[in-house]
N, C-alpha and C positions, 0 to 999 in steps of 0.2 A: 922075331918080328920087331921093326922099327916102333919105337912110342907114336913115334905120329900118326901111324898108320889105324890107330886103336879105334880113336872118336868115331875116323869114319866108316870101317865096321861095324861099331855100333850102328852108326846113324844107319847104316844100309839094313841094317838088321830089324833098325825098330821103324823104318819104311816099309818093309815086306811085313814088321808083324802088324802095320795101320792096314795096309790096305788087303792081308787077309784080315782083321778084324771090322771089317768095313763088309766085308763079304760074307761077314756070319759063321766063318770056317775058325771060332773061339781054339780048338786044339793047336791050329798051325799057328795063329796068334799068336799065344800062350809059348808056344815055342821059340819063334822069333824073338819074341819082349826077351825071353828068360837069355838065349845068346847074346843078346844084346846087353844084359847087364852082366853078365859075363867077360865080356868084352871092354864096359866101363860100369861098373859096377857105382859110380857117383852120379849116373844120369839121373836128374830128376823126372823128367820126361818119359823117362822108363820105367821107373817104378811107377808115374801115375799112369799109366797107359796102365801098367800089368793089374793096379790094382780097381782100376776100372773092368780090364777083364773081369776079375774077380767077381766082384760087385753084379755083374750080368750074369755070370754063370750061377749065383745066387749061396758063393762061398762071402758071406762079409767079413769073418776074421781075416781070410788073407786078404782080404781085401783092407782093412785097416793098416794089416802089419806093411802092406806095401804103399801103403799113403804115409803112415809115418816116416819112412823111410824117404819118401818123395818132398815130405813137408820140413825133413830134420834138413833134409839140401839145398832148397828154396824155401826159407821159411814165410817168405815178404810175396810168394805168389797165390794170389785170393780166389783162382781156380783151383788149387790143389787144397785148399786150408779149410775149402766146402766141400769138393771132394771125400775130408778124412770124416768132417760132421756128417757128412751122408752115410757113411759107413757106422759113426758112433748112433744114429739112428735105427741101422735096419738091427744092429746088435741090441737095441729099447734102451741105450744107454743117452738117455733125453736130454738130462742135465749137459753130461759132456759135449753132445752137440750143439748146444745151445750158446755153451761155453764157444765154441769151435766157431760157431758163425757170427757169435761177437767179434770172435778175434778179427774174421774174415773184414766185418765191418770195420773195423780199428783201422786197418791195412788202408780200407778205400769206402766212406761211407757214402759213394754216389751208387752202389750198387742196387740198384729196386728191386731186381731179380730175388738179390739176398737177402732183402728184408723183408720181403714175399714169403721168401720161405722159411726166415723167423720168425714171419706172423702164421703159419702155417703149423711149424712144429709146437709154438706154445699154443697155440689152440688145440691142438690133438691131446697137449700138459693141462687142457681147461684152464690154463692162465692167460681167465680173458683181457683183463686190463693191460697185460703185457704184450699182448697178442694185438691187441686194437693200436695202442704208440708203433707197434712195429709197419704192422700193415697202412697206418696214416703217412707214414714216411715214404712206403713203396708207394702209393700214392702220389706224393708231392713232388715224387720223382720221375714220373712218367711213366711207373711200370705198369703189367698187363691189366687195362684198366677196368677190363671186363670180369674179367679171372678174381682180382685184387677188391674190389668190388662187391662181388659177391661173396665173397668169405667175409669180408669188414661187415657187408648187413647180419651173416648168422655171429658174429663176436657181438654185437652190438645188442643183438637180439638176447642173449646170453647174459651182458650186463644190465638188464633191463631197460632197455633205450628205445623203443619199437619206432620211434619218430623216424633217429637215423636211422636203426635200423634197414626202413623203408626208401630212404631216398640212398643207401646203399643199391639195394637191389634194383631201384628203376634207375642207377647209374650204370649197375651190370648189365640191363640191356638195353642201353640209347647205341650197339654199335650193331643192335642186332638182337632180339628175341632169344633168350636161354633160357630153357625150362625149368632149372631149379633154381633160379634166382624168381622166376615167375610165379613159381608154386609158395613159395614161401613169403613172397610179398602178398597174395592172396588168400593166403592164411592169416596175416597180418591186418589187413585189409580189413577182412571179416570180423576179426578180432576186438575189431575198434569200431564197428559197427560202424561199417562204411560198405553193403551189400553189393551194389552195385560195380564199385571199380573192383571189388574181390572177384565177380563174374565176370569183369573185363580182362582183368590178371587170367584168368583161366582159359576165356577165349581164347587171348593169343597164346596161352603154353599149349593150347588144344592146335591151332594151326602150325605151332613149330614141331608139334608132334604128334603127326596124324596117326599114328598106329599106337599110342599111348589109351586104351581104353579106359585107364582108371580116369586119365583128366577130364577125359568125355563124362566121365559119371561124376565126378566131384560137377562139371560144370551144369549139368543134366539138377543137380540136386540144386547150386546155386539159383539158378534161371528158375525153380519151382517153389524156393524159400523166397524170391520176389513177385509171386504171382503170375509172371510168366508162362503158362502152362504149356502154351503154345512152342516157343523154343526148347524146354524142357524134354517136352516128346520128341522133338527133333534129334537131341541130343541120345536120348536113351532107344529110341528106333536104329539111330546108326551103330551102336555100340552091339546093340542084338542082332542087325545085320550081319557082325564079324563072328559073335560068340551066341550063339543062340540059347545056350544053352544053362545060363547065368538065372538061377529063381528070383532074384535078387532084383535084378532088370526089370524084370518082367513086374515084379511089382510096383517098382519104381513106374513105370509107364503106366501102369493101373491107377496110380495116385493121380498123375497128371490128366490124365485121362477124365477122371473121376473131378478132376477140378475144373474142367470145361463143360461138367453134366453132360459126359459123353456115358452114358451107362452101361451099355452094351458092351459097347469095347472094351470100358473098362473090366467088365465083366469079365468077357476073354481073356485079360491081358492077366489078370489072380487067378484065372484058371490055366493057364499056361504056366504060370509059376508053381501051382500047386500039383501040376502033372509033372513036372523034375523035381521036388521039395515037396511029396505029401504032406510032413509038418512043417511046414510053412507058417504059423500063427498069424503073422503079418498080412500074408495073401488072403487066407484064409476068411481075418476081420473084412478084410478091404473088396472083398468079393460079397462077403456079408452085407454091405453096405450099398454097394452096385446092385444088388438083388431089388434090396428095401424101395430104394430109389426107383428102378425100373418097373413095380409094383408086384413083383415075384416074392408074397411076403415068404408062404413055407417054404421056399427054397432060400430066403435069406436064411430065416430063424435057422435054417440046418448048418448055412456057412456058419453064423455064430455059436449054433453047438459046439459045430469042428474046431472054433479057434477055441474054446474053452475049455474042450480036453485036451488041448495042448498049450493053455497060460488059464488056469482057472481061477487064478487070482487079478486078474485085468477086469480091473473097475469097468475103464473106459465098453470093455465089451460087455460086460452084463447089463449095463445102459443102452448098449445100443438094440442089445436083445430086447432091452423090456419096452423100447421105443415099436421094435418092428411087433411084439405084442401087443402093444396098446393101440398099433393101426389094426392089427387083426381081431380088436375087440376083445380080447382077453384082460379086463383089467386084473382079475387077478392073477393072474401068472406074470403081468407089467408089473406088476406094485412087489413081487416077491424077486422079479429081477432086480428091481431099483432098489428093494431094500440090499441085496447084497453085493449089488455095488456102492452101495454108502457103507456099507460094512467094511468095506476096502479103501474107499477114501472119501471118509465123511464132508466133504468142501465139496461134492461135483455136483453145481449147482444142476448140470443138467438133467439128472437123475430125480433131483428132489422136483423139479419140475416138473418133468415125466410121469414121478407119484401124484402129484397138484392132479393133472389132467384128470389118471385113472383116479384116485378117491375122489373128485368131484363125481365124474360119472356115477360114478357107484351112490351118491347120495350120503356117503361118507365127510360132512362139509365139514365140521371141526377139525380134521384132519389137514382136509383138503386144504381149508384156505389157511392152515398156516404152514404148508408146503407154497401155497401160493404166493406168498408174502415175498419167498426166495427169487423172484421173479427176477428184479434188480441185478443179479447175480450171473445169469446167462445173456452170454456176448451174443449169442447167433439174435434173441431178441431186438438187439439194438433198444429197446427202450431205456430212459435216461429219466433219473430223478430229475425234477424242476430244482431251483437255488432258491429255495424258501428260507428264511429267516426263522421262521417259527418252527418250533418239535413238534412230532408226529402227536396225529390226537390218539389218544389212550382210546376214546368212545363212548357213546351216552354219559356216561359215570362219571366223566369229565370234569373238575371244577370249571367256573364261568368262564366265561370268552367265545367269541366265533371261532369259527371253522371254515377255513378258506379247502375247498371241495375242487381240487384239477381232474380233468379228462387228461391220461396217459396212452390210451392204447387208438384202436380206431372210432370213428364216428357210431358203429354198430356198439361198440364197448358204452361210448359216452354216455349214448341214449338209453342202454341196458342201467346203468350204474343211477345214471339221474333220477331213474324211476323211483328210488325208495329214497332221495329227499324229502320232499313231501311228509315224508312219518317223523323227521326230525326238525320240521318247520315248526309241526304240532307239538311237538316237546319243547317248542321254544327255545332253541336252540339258534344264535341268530347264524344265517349260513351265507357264503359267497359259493360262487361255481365259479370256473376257469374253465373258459370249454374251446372247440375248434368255437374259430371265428364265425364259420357256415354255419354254426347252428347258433347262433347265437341268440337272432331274432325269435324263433323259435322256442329257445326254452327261458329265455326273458319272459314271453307271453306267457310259458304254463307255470312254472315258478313263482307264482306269488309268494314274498315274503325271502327270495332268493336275491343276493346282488348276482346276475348273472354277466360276467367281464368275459370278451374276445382272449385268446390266448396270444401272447407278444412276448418278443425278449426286448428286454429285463419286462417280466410280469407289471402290471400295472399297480400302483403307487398304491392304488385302494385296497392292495392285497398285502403287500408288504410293511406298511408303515407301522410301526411300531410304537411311534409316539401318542399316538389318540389315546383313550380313557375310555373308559366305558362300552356297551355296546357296539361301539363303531370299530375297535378292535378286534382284530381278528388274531387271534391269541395261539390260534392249534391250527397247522394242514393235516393232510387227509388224502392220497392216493383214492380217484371213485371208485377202482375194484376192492379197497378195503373196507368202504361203506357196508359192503355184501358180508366182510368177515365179522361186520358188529351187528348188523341186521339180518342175516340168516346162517342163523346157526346152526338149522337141522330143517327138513323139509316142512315141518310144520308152520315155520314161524313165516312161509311164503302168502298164509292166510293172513296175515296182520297187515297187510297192506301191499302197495306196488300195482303194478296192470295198466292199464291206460291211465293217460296222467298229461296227454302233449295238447294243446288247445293250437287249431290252424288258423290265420288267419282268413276270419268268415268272408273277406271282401274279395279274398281270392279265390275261396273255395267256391262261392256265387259265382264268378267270373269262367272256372272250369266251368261247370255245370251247365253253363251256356253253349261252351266250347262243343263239350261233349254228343258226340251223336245222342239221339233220342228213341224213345222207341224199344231199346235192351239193355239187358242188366251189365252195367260196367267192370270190369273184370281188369285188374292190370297187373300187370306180369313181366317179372325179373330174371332173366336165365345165364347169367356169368357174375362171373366176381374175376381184380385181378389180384388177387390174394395170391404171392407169388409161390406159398407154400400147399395149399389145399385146393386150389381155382380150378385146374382139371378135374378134381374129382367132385366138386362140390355143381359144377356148373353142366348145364343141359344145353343142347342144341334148340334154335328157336325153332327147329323147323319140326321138332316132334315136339314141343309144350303148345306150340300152334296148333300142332295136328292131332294134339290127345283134347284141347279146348274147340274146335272148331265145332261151332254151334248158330244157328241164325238165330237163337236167340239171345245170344252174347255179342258184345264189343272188347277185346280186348284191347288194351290201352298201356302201351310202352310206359314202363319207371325204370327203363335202362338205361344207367351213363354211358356216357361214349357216341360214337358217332356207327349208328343203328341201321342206317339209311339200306346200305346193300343185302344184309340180314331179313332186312322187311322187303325186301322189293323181290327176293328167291322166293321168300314164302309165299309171296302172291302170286308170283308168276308159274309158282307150281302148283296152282289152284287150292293154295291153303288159305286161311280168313287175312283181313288187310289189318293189318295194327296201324290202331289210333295214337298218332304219336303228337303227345298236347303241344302246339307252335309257341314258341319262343320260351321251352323250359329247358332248364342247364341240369338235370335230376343228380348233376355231380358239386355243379357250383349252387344254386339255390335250392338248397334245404327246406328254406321256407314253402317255397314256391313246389317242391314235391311232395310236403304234407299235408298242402291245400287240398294238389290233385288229387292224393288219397282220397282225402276227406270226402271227396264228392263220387267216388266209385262204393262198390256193391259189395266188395271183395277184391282179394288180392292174393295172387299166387306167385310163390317166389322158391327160387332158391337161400341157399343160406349166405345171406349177406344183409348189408344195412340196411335193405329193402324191408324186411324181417321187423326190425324193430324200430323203426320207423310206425308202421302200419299196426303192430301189435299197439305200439305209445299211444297210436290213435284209439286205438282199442275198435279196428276192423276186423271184422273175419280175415282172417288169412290161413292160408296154406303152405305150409314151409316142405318140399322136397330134400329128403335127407338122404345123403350117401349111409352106406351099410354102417360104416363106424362113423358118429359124427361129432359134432364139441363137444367137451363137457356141460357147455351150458344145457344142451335137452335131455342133458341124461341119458338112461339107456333103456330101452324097451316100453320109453311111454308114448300115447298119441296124444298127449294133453301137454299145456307149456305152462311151468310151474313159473315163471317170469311175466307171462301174456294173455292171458286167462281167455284171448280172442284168437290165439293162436292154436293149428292144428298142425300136428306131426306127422309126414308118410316118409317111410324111409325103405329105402330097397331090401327086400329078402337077403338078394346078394351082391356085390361088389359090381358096377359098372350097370345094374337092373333100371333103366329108369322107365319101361314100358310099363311094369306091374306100378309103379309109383304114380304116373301119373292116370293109370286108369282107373285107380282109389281115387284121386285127387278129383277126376272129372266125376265120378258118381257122388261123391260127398260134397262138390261143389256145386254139381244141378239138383241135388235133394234138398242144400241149403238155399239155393236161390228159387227152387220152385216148388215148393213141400207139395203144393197137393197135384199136381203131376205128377210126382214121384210117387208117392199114396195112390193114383190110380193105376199108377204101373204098377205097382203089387197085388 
């Protein structure tokens, strides 16, 4: 055969073997390439062709051996020279490729492709520094900028750079939404305590990839770590729609749930998790708590069993046990939860609070109030130390100086605490109060020997100055619920003084009195609180404290805040008595102005709120309606108020009773109002 005839042999031969290798038919390929260099055995084009075969059929040594061969022919062409580094790669021979696709680059450094995937292979080497100069070049060169991109944000990430990092990856998708340039910028995100765009980051990787359920639950948990609860369920609803069967989900949506005070549902939602996950711990607590919440205590306390024989060392739950005890009136089986969860992590304030409650009840007060002390300590209270300059007062024992005296909690609390100033006026003790504003007028008047100041920020000047001398300084603060931890130390010491103590103004109290029908004994009466933790249970309907008082020889007379009007006008019209509601009193804004009204009625029947101790201050008869489990402050099992020496105590038998409550209340209120009527009824 002619020489010249040879090339194009080959050439036909490594044409039949492209276009079976084109068609997937790698044997007839493989055969052609191999004629072909047969034929011309110096084809460069044939040896990289065969060893690209190679390379696919998933042989890489021939596949080397036939790129060297292609590379030793053409050594100046920069597809065959990446070609042979692809082969020194799939052999883990790193370096060499590495080496291989420098050279590539030497040859021609506009390639991006190539630098692409030198930043690729020294990244897989964790040679991040190397890997990041490579990839900045594919880059600047216009290669795939999407691709390139997002691998530069994880090199970046790598060398501790989250900055770039970041605007790596939200450069991976301005061409288009990619989900792992998403997920990890949202990681990032989060990272840097920026909640919000990390939930935004996840959104979109959740719409580029609607059948990804984990993104739905990553975004499910973001949307609920922002308070979102609403979204949240949205996210974890759909993700159980596809997989029902996730115990995980299912609690996840119990929380959410649980954080819109949805109770019920959420109830549901731990109980579905704990019918695919009996040990559930998680479900378990959080069904625990849906229980407590909904008022289902012995079905809570049982959830909290459950989770405790399966995590019995979970602080946080034996807390929450001794909380759903201490509603069920148990203090001590509370006080012995709470102690073993302080055994487990002595800091949870809300435990030692928990204990405050029950040893007060109990009458256990040394205890109690210096559990109580820890107050400060629990966020769900939101109360807040004032920014006093002075240190806390020690107590009586004190060396010289005033005692600047703040109201902390509510106006019921203020008027409770204030009452046993007065014992340390007498000890000569010079005192300030800081009180709500509303009360202001009011215990100015009873306070003699009190600087009694409005409460304001920054506190007023007469309370803080530090530079005065003498008597006029006020040297020590004082929290008023600590007054009680230096003044009653044990039940006994509630005889040394306290009780009625509030003086009304007389010019108003004349002024009712006129007001006042005539004729019957004046009765006024309180039936809500919006106490947003106890006010369902603590509060009565007006249309039964109406109708257990409806008497012609009474007048009842509204001391309810709030606007009353619709309340009083059902009771009437369903032929219950018409409450006497005093014109032009605010009983939420003037304080003063509702200790008058007191003042000039006969009695007073209330549920438990400031009505209470207002009226006790005055030192009225009163009558306090108590749920089954009530504050610490009336203790447990007395009808006497160790605070109010006018006040009386009726509390329900049992949980939600309030018919036997107030039918004590109306027989002990008409024997108090009309003794010898009631002497002849016997």
């Amino acid at each position: 055969m002619a020489a010249a005839t040879v090339p194009t042999e080959a050439r036909d031969w490594l044409e039949a073997g492209l276009a079976q290798h084109r068609r997937g038919n790698l044997a007839s390929a493989r055969h052609a390439y191999e004629q072909a260099l047969q034929k011309d055995p110096r084809s460069a084009n044939g040896w990289h062709l065969l060893g690209l075969l190679h390379r696919q059929a998933g042989d890489p040594t021939a596949a080397l051996t036939a790129f060297d061969r292609a590379v030793a022919l053409a050594p100046r062409r920069v597809d065959m020279v990446v070609s042979r580094a692809r082969a020194l790669m799939g052999l883990g021979r790193t370096e060499d490729a590495v080496a291989g696709l420098r050279r590539a680059l030497a040859l021609d450094p506009g390639q991006a492709a190539v630098w692409a995937e030198l930043g690729q292979v020294l990244a897989d080497a964790d040679r991040w520094a190397d890997s990041r100069t490579a990839l900045e070049r594919a880059l600047a060169l216009g290669g795939a900028a999407s691709a390139v991109s997002g691998l530069l944000g994880l090199v970046c990430e790598r060398l501790g750079d989250p900055v770039a990092a970041m605007a790596h990856y939200e450069a991976a998708t301005a061409d288009g939404d990619t989900v792992p340039p998403l997920l990890r910028l949202a990681k990032l995100r989060q990272e840097r305590g920026e909640p919000i765009a990390a939930a935004d980051c996840l959104a979109r990787a959740a719409l580029c990839a609607p059948d990804r359920l984990d993104i739905r639950r990553h975004l499910g948990a973001a949307r609920s770590a922002l308070g979102d609860a609403v979204a949240a369920e949205a996210c974890f609803r759909s993700v159980l729609a596809r997989d029902p069967g996730c115990a995980e989900d299912w609690t996840n949506l119990g929380v959410v749930l649980a954080a819109q005070a949805r109770w019920t549902d959420a109830a549901e939602a731990f109980t579905a998790a704990l019918h695919r996950v009996p040990a559930h711990a998680s479900a378990a607590f959080g069904l625990g708590n849906a229980l407590r919440q909904s008022g289902d205590l012995p079905a809570a306390a049982a959830a909290f069993d459950r989770a405790l024989s399966l995590t019995p060392r979970d602080a946080r739950c034996w807390s929450a046990l001794g909380v759903t005890r201490l509603e069920q009136g148990d203090e001590a089986a509370a006080i012995d939860c709470f102690d073993r969860a302080l055994a487990l992590d002595a800091e949870m304030a809300e435990a030692v609070w928990g204990r405050a409650q029950a040893r007060l009840r109990q009458g256990d007060l040394v205890a109690g109030w210096r559990d109580y002390a820890h107050r400060w300590r629990v966020e769900a209270l939101g109360w807040v130390r004032r920014p006093w300059p002075q240190p806390p007062w020690p107590g009586p024992a004190a060396g010289p100086g005033g005692v600047v005296v703040w109201g902390e909690q509510g106006i019921g609390d203020e008027l409770l605490f204030a009452s046993l100033m007065p014992e340390l006026v007498v000890r000569g003790i010079p005192l300030a109060l800081e009180c709500d504003p509303r009360l202001h007028g009011l215990l100015q008047r009873s306070l003699p020997g009190v600087a009694v100041v409005g409460r304001r920020d920054p506190p007023a000047p007469l309370l803080t100055d530090q530079t005065q001398t003498g008597a006029a300084r006020f040297c020590w603060q004082c929290p008023a619920a600590d007054l009680a931890a230096h003044l009653r130390a044990d039940l006994a010491a509630f005889g040394s003084g306290g009780g009625a103590y509030l003086v009304p103004d007389a010019q108003r109290v004349a002024g009712f009195r006129q007001q006042f029908p005539t004729g019957r004994r004046l009765v006024g009466v309180s039936w809500f609180t919006r106490n947003p933790k106890a006010g369902l249970a603590r509060s009565v309907s007006l249309s039964a404290l109406a109708g257990a008082l409806d008497d012609p020889r009474l007048c009842l007379v509204s001391l309810q805040y709030g606007d009353t009007a619709a309340e009083r006008s059902a009771v009437r019209h369903a032929g219950g008595p018409d409450l006497f509601s005093p014109p032009d009193l605010d009983p939420w804004q003037d304080l003063d102005g509702l200790a008058a009204a007191m003042a000039a009625l006969d009695a007073v029947v209330s549920i438990d709120n400031a009505t209470v101790h207002l009226a006790g201050g005055l030192g009225i008869p009163t009558w306090v309606l108590l749920p089954r489990v009530a504050e610490w402050r009336w203790l447990t099992g007395r009808t006497d108020c160790v605070w109010w020496p006018s006040v009386r105590l009726v509390r329900q038998a049992s949980a939600g009773d309030w018919t036997s409550v107030l039918s004590c209340v109306r027989r002990q209120l008409v024997a108090h109002l009309f003794p010898v009527a009631a002497a002849e009824a016997v």
